[in-house]
N, C-alpha and C positions, 0 to 999 in steps of 0.2 A: 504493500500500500504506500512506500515512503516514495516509492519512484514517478511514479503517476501524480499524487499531490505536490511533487516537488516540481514535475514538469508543469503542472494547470498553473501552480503556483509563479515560475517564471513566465509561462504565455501570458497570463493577466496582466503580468509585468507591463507587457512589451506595447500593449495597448493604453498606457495610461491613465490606470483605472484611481478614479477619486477615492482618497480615504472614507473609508466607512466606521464611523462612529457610532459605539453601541450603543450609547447616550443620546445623543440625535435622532439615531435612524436614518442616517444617509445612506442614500442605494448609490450601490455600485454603479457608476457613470462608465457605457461602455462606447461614447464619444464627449465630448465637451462642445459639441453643438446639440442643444437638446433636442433639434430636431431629428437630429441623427442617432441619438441617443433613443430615441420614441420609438421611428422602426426600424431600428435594431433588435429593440427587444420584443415587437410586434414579433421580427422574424422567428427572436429563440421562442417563442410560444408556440409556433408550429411545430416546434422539433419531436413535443410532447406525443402526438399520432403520427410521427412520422414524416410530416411533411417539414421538415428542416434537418441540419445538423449540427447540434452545438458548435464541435469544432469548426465546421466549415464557416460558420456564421462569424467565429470569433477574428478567425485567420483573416474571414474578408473585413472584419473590422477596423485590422492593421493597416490592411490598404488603402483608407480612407482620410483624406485629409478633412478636416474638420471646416465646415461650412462651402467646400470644393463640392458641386454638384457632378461636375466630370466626373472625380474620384469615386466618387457612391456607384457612378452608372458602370466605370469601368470596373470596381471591384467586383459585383455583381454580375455584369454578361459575362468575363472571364469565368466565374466559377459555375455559371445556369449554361456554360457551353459543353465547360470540361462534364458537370452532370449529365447533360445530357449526350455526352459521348461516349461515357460510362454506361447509361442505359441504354445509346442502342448492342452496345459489347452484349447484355445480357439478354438470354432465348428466353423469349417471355413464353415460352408455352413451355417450357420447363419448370422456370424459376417464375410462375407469375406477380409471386409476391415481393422479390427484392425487383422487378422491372418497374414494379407499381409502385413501388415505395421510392423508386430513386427517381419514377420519371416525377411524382411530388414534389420532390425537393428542385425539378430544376424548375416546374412552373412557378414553386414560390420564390426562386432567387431571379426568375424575368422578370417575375413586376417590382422585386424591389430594386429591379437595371432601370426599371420604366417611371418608377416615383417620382422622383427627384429632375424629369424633362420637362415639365407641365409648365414651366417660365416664356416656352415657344409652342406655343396647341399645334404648330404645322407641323413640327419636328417630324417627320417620316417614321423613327424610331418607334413611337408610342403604338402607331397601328401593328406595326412588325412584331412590335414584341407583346403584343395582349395577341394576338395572330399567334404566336410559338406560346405561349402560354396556355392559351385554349389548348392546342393542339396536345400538348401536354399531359396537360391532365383531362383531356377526354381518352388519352390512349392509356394512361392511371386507370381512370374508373373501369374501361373496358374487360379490366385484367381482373378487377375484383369478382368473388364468388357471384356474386349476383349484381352483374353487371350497372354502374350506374345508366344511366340515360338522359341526355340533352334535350329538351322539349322547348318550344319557341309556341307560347297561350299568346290568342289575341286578347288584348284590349280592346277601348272604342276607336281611338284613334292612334295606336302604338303597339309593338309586341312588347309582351315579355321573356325574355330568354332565363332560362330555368332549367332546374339539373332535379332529377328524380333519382334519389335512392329507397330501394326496400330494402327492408331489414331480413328478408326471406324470400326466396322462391315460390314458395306456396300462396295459397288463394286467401290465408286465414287474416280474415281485417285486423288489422292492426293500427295502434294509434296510429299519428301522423303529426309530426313538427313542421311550420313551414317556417324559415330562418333566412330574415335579410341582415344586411350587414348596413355600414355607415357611408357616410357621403363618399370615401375616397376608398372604399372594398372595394373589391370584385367577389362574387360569390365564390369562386375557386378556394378563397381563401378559410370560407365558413364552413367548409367538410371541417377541416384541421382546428380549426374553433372549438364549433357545437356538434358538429353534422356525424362525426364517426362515434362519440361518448352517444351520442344518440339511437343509431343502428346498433350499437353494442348493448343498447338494454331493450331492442327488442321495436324503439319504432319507425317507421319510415319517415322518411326526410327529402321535403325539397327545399330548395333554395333559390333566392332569382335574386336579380337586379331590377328595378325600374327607375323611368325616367332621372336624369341627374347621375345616374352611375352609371357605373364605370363600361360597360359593353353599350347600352342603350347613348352613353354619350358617344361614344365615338361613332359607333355605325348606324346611329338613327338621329344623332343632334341634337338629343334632346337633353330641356332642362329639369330641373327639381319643379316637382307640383306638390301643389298644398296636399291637392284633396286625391289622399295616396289609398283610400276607400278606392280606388279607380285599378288599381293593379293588386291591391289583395283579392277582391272581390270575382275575377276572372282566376283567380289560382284556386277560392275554394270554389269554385265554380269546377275546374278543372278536375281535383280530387275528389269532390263527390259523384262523378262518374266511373270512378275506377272500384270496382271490387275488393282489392287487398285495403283498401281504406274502410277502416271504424268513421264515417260521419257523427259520431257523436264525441269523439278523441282526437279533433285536431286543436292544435295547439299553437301559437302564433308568436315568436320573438325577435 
C-alpha cells in the first residue's frame, strides 16, 4: 500500500493542488481557475459508473494551463482520441463490456475538448465533436445487455432527441425515470449521473434534451423556453405507449 499512496501522493503534487484544511474544509483545488476546477471535477464524477478515469482525468489536468481555453481543449481531444483508439483495439463482440466502458470515457473526455469553445458559436469544432460524441456513446449503449436506444419524440413545433434505456428484456412494466440535465449537459452525460444507479435497481430510464440544450441547440437552433410543460409532456406521452412501462411509476428529475 506504501507505493501506490506515495505515487497518488506525488501526482497530486504535480498539479498544484491547494492546501486542505481540516479546520476550514477547503476542497482540494484541482485547477486554480475555478472554472476549471468545476468541470474537472464534473469529469471525476463520471468515473464513479465508468464513464471516466480518475487517473486519466488527473494527468489531463496537468496539461492545463489555468484560465488557457486552448489548453483544456487540447488536453482533452489528445486523451478522447488516444481512448478512442484504445476502443477501436478492442473486439466488442468478445469483450462487450470493456469496448463499452472505454468507448464512455472517450465521449465524456469530447465534450469536455468541446466546453470551453463556446466564446466563437461558428467554431467548426463544437459540431464535430458532439458529432464523435454521439457517435460514441451510441456505439457504448449498443454493447450493453439490453441495448440502449436513441428515439427522436415530436413536439409541436421541435423534436426531442432522447435515449431509452430498460432495465430488462422482458415485457414486465417496470417503473420509469425520465432524467434531464442543466442548461450546459448533454444527456450523454446523465447515464453516468443518474441513469445507470437507476437501471441497477430495477427501472427504466430515458433521458433527452430540449430546447436550449445542448443537441437541440446546435442542430435545431433552438433556444430555452419557459413553458418546458411542452417537451415533458410529448415524453410521457411517449412512454405510456410502451408496454415494459408501469404508467403509474414514472418518475421525473
Amino acid at each position: 500500500m506504501k507505493c501506490p499512496l506515495k505515487l497518488m501522493t506525488c501526482f497530486l503534487a504535480t498539479i498544484q493542488l491547494a492546501h486542505v484544511s481540516p479546520s476550514d474544509g477547503t476542497m482540494v483545488q484541482l485547477s486554480s481557475d475555478s472554472d476549471f476546477h468545476f468541470e474537472l471535477v464534473r469529469d471525476l464524477s463520471a468515473a464513479g459508473y465508468g464513464s471516466g478515469e480518475i487517473s486519466e482525468i488527473l494527468i489531463a489536468a496537468t496539461q492545463i494551463t489555468p484560465g488557457n481555453f486552448t489548453t483544456y481543449h487540447e488536453a482533452f481531444i489528445t486523451l478522447a482520441n488516444r481512448v478512442l483508439a484504445s476502443a477501436e483495439g478492442i473486439g466488442s463482440r468478445k469483450f462487450p463490456v470493456s469496448a463499452s466502458d472505454t468507448l464512455l470515457r472517450a465521449a465524456t473526455y469530447l465534450r469536455s475538448a468541446d466546453f470551453f469553445l463556446h466564446g466563437n458559436q461558428s467554431d467548426p469544432r463544437i459540431i464535430s465533436l458532439w458529432d464523435q460524441q454521439i457517435a460514441a456513446f451510441d456505439k457504448a449503449i449498443s454493447l450493453f445487455p439490453v441495448p440502449g436506444k436513441r428515439v427522436t419524440i415530436h413536439a409541436k413545433n421541435f423534436t426531442i432527441p432522447a435515449v431509452h434505456f430498460r432495465a430488462s428484456a422482458s415485457a414486465k412494466k417496470r417503473p420509469t425515470v425520465i432524467i434531464g440535465g442543466g442548461c450546459d449537459s448533454g444527456q450523454e452525460e446523465l447515464y453516468a449521473q443518474m441513469g445507470q444507479a437507476a437501471l441497477q435497481r430495477g427501472w427504466n430510464v430515458i433521458t433527452y434534451e430540449g430546447p436550449g440544450q445542448a443537441s437541440p441547440r446546435r442542430y435545431q437552433g433552438l433556444g430555452f423556453i419557459l413553458e418546458w410543460e411542452q417537451v415533458v409532456a410529448p415524453i410521457l406521452d411517449y412512454l405510456h405507449k410502451l408496454p415494459e412501462v408501469d404508467n403509474s411509476a414514472i418518475a421525473l428529475v
